[in-house]
Structures are given as C-alpha cells and as structure tokens.
PyMOL Python script that loads the backbone (N, CA, C, O; Angstrom):
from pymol import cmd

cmd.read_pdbstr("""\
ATOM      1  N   UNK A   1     -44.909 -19.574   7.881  1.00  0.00           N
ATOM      2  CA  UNK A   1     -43.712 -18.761   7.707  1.00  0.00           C
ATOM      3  C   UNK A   1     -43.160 -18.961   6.307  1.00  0.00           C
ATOM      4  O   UNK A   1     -43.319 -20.088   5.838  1.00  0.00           O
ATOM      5  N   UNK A   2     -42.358 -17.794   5.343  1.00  0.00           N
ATOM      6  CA  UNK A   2     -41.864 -17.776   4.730  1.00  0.00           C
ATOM      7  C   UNK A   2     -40.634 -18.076   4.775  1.00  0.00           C
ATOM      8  O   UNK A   2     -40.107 -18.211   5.879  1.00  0.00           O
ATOM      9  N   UNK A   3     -39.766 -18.280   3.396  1.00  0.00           N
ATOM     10  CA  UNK A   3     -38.239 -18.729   3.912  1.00  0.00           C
ATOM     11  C   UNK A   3     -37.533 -17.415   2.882  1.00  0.00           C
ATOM     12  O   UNK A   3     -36.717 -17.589   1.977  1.00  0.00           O
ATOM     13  N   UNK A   4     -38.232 -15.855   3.420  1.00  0.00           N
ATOM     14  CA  UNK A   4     -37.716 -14.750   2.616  1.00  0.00           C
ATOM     15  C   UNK A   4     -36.862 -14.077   3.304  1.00  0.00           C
ATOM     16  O   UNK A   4     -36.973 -13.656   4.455  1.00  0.00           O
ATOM     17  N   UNK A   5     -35.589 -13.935   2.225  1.00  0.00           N
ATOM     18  CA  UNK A   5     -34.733 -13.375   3.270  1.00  0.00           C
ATOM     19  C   UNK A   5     -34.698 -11.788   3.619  1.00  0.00           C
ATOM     20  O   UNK A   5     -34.934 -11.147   2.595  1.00  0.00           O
ATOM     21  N   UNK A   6     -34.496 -11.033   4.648  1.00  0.00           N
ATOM     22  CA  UNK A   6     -34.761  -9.722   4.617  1.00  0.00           C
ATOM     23  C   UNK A   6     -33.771  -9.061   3.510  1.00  0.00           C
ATOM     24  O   UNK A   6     -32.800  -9.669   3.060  1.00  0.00           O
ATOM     25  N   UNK A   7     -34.060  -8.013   3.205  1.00  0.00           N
ATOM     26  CA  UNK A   7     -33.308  -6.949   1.598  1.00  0.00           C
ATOM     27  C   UNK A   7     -33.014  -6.177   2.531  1.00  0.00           C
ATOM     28  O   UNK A   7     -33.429  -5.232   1.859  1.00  0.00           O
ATOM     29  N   UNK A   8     -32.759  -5.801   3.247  1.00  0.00           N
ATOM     30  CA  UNK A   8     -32.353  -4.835   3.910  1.00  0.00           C
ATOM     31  C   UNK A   8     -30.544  -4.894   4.627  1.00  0.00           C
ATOM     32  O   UNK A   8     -29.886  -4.037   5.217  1.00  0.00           O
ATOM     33  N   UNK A   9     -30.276  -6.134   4.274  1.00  0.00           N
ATOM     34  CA  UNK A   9     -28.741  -6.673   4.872  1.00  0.00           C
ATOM     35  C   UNK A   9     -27.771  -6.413   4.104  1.00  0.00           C
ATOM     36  O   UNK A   9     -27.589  -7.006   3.041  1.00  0.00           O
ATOM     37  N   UNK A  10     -27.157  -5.648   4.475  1.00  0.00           N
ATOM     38  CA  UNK A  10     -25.976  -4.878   3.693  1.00  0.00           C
ATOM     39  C   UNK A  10     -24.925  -6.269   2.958  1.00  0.00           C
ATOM     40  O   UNK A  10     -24.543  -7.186   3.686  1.00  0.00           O
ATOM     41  N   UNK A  11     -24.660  -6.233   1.838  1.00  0.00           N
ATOM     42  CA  UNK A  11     -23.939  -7.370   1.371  1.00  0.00           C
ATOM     43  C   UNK A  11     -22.693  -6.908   0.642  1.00  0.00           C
ATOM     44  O   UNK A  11     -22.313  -7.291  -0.465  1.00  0.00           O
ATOM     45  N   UNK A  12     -22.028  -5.883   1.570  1.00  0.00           N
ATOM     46  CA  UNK A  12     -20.704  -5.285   0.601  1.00  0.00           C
ATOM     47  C   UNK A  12     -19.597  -6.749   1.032  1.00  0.00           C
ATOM     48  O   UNK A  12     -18.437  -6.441   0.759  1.00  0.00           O
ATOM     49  N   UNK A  13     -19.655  -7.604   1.375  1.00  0.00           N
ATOM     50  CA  UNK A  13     -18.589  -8.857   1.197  1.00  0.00           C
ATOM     51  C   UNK A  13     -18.610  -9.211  -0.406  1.00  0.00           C
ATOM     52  O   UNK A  13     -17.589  -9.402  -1.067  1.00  0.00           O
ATOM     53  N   UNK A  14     -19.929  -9.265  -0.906  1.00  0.00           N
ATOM     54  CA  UNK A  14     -20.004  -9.709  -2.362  1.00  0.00           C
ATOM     55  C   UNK A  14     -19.981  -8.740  -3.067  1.00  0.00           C
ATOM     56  O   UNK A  14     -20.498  -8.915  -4.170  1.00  0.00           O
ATOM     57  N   UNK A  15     -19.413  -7.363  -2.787  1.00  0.00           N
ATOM     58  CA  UNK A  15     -18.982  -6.607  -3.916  1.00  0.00           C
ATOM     59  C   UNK A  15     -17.429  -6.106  -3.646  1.00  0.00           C
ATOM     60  O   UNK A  15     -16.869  -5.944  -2.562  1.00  0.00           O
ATOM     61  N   UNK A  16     -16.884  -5.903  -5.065  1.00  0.00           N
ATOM     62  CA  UNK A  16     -15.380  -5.827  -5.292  1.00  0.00           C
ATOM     63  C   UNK A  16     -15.321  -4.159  -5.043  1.00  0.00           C
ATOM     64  O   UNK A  16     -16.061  -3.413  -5.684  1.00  0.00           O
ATOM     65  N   UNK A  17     -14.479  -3.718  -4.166  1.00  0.00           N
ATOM     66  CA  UNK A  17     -14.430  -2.248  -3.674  1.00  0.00           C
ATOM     67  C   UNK A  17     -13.117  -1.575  -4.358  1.00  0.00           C
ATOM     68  O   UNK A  17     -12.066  -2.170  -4.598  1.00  0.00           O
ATOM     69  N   UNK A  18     -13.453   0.051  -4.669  1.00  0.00           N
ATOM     70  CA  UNK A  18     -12.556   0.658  -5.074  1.00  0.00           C
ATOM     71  C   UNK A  18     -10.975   0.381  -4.633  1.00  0.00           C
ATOM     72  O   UNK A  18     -10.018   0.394  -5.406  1.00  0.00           O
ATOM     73  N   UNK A  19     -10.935   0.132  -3.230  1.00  0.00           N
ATOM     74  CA  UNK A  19      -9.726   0.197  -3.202  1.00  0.00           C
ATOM     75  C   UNK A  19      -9.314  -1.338  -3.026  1.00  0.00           C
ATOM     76  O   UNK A  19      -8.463  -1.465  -2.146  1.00  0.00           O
ATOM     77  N   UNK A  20      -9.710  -2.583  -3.656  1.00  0.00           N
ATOM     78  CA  UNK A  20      -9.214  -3.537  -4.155  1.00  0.00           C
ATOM     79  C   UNK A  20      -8.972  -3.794  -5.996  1.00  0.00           C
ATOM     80  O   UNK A  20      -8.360  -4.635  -6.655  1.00  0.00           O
ATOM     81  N   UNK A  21      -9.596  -2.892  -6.248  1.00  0.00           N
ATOM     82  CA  UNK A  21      -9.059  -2.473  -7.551  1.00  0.00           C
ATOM     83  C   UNK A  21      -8.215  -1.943  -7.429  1.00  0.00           C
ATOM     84  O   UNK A  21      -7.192  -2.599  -7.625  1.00  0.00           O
ATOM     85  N   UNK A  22      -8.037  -0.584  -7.071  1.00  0.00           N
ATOM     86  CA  UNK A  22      -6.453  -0.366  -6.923  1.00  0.00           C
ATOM     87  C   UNK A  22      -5.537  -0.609  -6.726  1.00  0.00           C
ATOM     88  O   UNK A  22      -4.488  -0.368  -7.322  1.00  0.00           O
ATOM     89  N   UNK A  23      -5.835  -1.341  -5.506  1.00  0.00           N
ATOM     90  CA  UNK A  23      -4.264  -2.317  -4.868  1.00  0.00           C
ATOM     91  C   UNK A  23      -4.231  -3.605  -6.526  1.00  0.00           C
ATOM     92  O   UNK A  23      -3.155  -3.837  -7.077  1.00  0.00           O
ATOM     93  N   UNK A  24      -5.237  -4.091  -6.911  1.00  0.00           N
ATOM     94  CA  UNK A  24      -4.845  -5.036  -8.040  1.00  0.00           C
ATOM     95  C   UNK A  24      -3.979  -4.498  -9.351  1.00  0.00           C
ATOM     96  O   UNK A  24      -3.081  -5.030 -10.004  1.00  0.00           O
ATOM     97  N   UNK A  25      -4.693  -3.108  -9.458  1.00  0.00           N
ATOM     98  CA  UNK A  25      -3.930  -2.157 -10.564  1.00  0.00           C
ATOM     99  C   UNK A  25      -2.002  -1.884 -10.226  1.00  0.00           C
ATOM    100  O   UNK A  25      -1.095  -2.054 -11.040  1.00  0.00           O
ATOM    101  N   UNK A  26      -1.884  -1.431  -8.781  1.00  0.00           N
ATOM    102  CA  UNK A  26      -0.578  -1.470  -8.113  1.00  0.00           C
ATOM    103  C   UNK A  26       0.598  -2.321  -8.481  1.00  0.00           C
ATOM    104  O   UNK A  26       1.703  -1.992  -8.913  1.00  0.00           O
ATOM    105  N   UNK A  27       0.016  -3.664  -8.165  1.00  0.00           N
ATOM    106  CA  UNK A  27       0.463  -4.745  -8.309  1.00  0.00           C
ATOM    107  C   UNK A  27       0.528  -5.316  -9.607  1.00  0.00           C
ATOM    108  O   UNK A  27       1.433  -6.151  -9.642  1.00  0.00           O
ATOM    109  N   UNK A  28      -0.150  -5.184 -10.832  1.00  0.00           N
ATOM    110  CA  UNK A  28      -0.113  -5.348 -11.805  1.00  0.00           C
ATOM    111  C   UNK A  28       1.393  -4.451 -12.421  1.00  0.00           C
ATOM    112  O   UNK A  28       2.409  -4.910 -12.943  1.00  0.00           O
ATOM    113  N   UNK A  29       1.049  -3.179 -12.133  1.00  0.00           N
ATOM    114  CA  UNK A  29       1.803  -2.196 -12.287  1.00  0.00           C
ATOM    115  C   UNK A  29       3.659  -2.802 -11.675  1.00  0.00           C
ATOM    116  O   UNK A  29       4.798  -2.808 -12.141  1.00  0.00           O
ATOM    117  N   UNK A  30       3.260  -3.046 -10.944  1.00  0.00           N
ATOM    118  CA  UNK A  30       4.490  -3.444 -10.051  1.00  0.00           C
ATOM    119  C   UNK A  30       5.603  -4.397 -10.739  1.00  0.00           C
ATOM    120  O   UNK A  30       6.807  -4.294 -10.973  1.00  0.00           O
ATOM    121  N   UNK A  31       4.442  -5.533 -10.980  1.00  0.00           N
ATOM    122  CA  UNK A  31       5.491  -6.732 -11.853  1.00  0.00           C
ATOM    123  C   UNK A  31       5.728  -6.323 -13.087  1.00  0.00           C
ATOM    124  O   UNK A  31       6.774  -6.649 -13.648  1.00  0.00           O
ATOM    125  N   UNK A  32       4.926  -5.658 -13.607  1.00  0.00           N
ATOM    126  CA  UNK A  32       5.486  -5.027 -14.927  1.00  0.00           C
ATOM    127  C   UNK A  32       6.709  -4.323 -14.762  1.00  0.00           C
ATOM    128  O   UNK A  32       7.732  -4.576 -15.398  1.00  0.00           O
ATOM    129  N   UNK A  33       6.590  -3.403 -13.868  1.00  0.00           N
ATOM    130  CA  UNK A  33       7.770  -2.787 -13.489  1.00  0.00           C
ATOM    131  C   UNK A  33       9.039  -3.744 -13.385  1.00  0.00           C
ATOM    132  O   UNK A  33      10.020  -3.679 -14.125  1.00  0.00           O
ATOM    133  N   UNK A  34       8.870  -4.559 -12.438  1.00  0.00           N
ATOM    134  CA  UNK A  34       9.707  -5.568 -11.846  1.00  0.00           C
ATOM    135  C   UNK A  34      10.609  -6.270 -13.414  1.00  0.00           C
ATOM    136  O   UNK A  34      11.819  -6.366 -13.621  1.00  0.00           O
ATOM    137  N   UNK A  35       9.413  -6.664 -14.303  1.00  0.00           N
ATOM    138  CA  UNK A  35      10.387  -7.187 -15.272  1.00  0.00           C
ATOM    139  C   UNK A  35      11.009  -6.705 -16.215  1.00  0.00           C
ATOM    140  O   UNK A  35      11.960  -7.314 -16.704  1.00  0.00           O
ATOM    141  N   UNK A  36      10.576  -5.420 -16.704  1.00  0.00           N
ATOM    142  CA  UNK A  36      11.179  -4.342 -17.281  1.00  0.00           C
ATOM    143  C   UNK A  36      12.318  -3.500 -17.172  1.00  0.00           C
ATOM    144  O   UNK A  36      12.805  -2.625 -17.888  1.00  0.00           O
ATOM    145  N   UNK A  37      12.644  -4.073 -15.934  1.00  0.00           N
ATOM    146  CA  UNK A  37      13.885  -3.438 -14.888  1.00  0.00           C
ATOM    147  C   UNK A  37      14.884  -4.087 -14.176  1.00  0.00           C
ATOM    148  O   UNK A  37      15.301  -3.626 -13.114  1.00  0.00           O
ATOM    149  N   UNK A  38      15.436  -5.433 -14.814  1.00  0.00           N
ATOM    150  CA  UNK A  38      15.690  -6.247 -14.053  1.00  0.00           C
ATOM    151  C   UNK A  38      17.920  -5.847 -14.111  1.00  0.00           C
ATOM    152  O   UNK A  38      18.844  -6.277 -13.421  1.00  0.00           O
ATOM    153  N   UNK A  39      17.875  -5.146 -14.959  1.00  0.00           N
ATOM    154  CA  UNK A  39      19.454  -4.544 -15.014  1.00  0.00           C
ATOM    155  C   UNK A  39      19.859  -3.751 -13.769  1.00  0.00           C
ATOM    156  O   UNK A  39      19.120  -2.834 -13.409  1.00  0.00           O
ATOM    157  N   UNK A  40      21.158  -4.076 -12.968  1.00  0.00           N
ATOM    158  CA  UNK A  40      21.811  -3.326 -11.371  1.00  0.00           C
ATOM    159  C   UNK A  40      21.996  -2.273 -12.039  1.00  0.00           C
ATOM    160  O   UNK A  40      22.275  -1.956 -13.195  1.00  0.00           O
ATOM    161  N   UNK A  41      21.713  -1.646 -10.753  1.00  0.00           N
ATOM    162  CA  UNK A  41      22.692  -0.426 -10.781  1.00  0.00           C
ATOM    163  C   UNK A  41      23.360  -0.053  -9.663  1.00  0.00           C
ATOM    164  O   UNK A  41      23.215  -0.813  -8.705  1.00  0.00           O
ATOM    165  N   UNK A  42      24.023   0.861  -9.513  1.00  0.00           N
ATOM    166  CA  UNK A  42      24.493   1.319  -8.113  1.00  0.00           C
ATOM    167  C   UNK A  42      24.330   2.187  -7.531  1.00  0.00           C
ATOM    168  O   UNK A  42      24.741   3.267  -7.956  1.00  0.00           O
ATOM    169  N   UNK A  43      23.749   2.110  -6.467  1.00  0.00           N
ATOM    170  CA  UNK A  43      23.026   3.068  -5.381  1.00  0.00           C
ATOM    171  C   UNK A  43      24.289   3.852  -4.180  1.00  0.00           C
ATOM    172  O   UNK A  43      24.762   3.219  -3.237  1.00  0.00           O
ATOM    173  N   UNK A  44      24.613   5.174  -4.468  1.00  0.00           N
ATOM    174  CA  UNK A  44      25.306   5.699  -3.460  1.00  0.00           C
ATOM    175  C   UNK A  44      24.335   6.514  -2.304  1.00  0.00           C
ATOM    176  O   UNK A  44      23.327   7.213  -2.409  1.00  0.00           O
ATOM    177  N   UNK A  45      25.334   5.964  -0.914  1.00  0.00           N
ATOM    178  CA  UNK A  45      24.255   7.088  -0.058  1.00  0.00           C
ATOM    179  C   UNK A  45      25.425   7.174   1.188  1.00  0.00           C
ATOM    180  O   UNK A  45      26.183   6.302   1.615  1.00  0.00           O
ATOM    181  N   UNK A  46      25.236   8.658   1.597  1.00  0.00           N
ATOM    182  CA  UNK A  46      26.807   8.832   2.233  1.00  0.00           C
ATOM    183  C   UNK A  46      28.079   8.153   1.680  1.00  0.00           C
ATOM    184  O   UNK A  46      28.518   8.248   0.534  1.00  0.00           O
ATOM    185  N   UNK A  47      28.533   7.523   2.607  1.00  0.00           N
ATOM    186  CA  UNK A  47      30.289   7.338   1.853  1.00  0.00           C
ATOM    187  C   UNK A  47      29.710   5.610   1.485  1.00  0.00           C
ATOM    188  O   UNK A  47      30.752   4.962   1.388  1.00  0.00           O
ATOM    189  N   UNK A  48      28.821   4.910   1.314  1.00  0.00           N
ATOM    190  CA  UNK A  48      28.653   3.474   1.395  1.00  0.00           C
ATOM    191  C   UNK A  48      28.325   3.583  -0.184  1.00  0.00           C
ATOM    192  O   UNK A  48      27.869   4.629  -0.647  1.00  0.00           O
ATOM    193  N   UNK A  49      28.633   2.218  -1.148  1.00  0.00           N
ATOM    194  CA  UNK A  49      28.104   2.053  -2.212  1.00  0.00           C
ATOM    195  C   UNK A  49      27.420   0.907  -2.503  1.00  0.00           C
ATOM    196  O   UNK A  49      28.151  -0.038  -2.210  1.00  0.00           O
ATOM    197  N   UNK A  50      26.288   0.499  -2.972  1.00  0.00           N
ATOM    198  CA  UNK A  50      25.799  -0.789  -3.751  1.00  0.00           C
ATOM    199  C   UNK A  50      25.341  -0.958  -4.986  1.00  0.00           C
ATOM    200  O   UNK A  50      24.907  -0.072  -5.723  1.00  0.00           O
ATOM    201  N   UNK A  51      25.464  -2.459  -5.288  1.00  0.00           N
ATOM    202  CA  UNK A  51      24.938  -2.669  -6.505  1.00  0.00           C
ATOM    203  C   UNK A  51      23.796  -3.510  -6.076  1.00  0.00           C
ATOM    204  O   UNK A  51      23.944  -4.413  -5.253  1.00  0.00           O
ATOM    205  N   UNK A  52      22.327  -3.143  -6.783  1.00  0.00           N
ATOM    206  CA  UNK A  52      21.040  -3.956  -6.702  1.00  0.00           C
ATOM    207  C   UNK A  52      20.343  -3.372  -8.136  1.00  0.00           C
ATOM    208  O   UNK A  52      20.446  -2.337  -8.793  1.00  0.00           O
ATOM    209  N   UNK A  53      19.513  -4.740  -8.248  1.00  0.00           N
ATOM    210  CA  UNK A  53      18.681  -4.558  -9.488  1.00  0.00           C
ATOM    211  C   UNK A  53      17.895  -3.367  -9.323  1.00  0.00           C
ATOM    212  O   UNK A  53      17.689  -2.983  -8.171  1.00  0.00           O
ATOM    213  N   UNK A  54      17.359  -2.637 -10.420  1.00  0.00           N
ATOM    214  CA  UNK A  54      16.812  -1.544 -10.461  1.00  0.00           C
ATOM    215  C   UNK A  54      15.378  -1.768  -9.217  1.00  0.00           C
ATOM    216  O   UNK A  54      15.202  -1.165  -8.159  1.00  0.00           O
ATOM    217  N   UNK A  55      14.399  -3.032  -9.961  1.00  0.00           N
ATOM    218  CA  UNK A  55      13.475  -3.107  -9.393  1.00  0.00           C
ATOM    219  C   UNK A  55      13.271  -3.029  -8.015  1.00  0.00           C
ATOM    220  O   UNK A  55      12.243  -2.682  -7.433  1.00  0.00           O
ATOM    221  N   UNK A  56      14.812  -3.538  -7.336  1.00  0.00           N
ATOM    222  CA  UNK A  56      14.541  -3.930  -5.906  1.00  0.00           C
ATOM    223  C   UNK A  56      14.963  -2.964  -5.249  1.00  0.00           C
ATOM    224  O   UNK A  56      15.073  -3.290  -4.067  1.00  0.00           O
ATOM    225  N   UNK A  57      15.379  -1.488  -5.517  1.00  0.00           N
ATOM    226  CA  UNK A  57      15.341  -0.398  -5.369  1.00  0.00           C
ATOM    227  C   UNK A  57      14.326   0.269  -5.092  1.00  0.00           C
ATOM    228  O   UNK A  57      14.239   0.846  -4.008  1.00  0.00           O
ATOM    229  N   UNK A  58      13.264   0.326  -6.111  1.00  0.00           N
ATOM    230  CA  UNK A  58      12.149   0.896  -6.566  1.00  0.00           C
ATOM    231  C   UNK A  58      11.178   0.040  -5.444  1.00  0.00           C
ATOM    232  O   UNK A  58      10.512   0.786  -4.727  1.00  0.00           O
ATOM    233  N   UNK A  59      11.033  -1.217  -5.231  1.00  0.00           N
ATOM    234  CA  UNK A  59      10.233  -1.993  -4.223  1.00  0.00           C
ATOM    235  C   UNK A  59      10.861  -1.392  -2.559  1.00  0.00           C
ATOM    236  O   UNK A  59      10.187  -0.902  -1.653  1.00  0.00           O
ATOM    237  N   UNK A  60      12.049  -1.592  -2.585  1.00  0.00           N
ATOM    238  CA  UNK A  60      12.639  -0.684  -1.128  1.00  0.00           C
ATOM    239  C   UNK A  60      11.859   0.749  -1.001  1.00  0.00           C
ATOM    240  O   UNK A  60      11.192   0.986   0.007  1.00  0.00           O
ATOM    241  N   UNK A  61      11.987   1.805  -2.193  1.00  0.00           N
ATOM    242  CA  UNK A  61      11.557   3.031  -1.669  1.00  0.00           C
ATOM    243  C   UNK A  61       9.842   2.984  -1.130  1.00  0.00           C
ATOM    244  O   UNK A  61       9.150   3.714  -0.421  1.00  0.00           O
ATOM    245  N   UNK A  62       9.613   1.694  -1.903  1.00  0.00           N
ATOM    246  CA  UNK A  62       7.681   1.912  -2.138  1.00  0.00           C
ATOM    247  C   UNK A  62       7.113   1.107  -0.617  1.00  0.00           C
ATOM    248  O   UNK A  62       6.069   1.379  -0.024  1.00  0.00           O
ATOM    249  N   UNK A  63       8.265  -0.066  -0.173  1.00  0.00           N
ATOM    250  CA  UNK A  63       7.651  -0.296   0.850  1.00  0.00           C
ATOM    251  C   UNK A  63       8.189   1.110   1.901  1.00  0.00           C
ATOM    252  O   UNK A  63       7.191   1.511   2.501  1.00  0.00           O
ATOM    253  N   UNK A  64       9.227   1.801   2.216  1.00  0.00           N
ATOM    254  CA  UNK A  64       9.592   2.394   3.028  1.00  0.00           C
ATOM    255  C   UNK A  64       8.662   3.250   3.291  1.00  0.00           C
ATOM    256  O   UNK A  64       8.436   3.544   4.465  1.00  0.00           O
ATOM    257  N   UNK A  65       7.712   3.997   1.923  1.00  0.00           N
ATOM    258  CA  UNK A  65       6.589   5.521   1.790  1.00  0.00           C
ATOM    259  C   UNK A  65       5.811   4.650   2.170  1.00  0.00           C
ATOM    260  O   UNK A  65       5.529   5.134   3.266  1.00  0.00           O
ATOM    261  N   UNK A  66       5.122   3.538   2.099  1.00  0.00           N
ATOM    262  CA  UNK A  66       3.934   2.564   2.824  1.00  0.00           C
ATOM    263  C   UNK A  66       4.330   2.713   4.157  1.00  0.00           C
ATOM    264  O   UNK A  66       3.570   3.360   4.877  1.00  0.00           O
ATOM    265  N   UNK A  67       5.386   2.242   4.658  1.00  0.00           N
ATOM    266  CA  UNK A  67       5.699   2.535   6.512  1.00  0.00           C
ATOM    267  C   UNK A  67       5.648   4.057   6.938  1.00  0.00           C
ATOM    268  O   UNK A  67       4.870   4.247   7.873  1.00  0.00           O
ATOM    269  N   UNK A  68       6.093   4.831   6.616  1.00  0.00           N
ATOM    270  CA  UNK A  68       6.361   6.237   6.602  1.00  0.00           C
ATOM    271  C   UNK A  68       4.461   6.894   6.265  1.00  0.00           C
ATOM    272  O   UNK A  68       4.188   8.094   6.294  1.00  0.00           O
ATOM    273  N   UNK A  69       3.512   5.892   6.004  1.00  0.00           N
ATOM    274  CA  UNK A  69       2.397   6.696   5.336  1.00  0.00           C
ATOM    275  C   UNK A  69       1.355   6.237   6.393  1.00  0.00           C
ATOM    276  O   UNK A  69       0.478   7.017   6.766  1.00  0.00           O
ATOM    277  N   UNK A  70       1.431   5.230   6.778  1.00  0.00           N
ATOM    278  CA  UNK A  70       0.679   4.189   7.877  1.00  0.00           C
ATOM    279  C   UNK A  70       1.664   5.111   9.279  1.00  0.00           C
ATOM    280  O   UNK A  70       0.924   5.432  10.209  1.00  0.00           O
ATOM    281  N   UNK A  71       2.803   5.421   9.419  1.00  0.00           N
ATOM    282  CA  UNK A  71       3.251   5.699  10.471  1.00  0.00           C
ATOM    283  C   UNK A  71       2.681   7.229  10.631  1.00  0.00           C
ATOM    284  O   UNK A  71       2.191   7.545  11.715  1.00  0.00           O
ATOM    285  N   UNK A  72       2.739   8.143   9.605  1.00  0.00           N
ATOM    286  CA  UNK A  72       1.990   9.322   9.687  1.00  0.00           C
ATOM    287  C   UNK A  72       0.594   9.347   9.876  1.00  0.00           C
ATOM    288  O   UNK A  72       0.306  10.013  10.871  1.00  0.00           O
ATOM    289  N   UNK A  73      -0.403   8.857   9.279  1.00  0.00           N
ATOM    290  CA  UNK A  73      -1.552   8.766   9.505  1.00  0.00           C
ATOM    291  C   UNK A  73      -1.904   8.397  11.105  1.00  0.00           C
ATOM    292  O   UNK A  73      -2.731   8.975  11.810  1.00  0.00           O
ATOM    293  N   UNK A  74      -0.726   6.858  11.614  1.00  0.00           N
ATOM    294  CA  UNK A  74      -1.499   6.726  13.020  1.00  0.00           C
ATOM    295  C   UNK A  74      -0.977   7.746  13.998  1.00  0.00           C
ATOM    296  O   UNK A  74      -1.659   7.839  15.018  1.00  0.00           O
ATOM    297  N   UNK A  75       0.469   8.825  13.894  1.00  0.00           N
ATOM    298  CA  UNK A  75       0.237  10.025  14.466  1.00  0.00           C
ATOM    299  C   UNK A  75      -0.624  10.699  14.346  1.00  0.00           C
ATOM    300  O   UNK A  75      -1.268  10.757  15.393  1.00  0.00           O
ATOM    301  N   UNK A  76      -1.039  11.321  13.529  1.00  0.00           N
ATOM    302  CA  UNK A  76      -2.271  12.286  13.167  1.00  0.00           C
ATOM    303  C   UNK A  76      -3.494  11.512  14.118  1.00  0.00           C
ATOM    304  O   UNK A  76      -4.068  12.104  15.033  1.00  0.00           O
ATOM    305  N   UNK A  77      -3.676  10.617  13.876  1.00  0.00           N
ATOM    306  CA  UNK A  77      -4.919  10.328  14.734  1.00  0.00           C
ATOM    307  C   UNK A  77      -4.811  10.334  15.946  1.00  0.00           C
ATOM    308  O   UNK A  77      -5.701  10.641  16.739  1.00  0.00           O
ATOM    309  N   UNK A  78      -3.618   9.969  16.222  1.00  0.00           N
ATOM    310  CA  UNK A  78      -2.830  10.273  18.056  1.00  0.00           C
ATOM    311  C   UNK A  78      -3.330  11.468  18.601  1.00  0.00           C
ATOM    312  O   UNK A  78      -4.112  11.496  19.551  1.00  0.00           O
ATOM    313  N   UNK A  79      -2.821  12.622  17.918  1.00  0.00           N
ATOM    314  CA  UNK A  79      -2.716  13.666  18.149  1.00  0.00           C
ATOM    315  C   UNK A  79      -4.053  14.433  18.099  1.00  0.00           C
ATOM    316  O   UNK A  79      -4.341  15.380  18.831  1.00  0.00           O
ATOM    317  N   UNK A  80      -4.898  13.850  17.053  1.00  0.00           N
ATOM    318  CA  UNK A  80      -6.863  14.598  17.242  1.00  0.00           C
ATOM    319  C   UNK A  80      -7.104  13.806  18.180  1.00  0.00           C
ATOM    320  O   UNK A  80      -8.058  14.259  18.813  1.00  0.00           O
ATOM    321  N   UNK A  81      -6.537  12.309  18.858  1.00  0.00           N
ATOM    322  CA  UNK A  81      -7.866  12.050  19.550  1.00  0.00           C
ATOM    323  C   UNK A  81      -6.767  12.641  20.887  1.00  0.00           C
ATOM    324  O   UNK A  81      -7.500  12.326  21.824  1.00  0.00           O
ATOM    325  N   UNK A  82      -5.717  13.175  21.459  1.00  0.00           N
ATOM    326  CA  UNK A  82      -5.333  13.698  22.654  1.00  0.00           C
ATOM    327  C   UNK A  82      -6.146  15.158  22.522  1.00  0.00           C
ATOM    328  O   UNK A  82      -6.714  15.763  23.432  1.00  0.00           O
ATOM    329  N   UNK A  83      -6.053  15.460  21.405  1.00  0.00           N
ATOM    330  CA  UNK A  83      -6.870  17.105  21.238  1.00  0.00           C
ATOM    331  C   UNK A  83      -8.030  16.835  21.804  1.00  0.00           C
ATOM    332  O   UNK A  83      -8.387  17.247  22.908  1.00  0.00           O
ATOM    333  N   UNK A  84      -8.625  16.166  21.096  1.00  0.00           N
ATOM    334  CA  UNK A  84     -10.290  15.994  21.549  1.00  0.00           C
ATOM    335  C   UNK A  84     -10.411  15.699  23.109  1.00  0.00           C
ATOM    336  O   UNK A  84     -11.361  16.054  23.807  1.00  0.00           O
ATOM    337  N   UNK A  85      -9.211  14.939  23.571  1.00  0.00           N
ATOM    338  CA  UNK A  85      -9.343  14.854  25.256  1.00  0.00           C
ATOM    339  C   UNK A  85      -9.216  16.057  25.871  1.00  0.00           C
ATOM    340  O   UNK A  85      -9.697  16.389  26.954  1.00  0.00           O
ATOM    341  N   UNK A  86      -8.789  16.461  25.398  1.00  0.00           N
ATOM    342  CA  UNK A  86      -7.985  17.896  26.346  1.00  0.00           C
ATOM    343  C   UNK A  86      -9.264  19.459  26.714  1.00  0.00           C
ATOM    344  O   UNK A  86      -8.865  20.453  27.321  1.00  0.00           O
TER     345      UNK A  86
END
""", "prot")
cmd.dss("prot")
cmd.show_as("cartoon", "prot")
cmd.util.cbc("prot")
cmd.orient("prot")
C-alpha cells in the first residue's frame, strides 16, 4: 500500500472565500469610519431627542439593515418552501 492521499477531496477549508474578504474589507471600512467620526451629534425621532457619537449611530443603523436583511431573506424562504408545499 501506498500512503497517497486521494486529489479528489474538496479542500475549500484551506482557501480564503469571497465573502470573507468582504466581511474583512467591511470591517476595515468600519473602524476607519469609527475613528473618523468620533464627534456627537443629535439624533431627533418623533418628539424624543439624543446626543450619540456619530459612529454609534452609523453602527445602530448597520446592525438594524443586518436584522431587517437576515429577517427578510428567512421570510422569503418561508414563503417558497409553503409554496412548494401547497
């Protein structure tokens, strides 16, 4: 017996994938942001007012479209796979 390993075994663990580049680009992007922006401001919404740093504004809206984007997508799939039952 040989000690050859088969070539045929998919080895995407040892390669870096498009969308971990991106998320690294994001995040790069992000703290840059973060320190570039570190002056309050004040946020009105209905009759309530606050003061928060710019950045932590900008991190509020980005996680909220991440929940709001994950929450749309797993409707949509709700809804093809009840279609597909029906």
């Amino acid at each position: 017996m040989t000690d050859e390993k088969p070539t045929n075994i998919n080895k995407s663990n040892d390669k870096i994938g498009i969308g971990m580049i991106v998320s690294v680009v994001i995040l790069v992007s992000l703290v840059i942001f973060v320190f570039q922006n570190l002056e309050e401001v004040e946020v009105e919404f209905l009759f309530l007012s606050f003061a928060f740093p710019l950045w932590l504004v900008a991190v509020i809206f980005l996680v909220l479209g991440v929940i709001l984007g994950w929450i749309w997508r797993w409707m949509s799939r709700r809804r093809k796979k009840s279609r597909e039952k029906s």
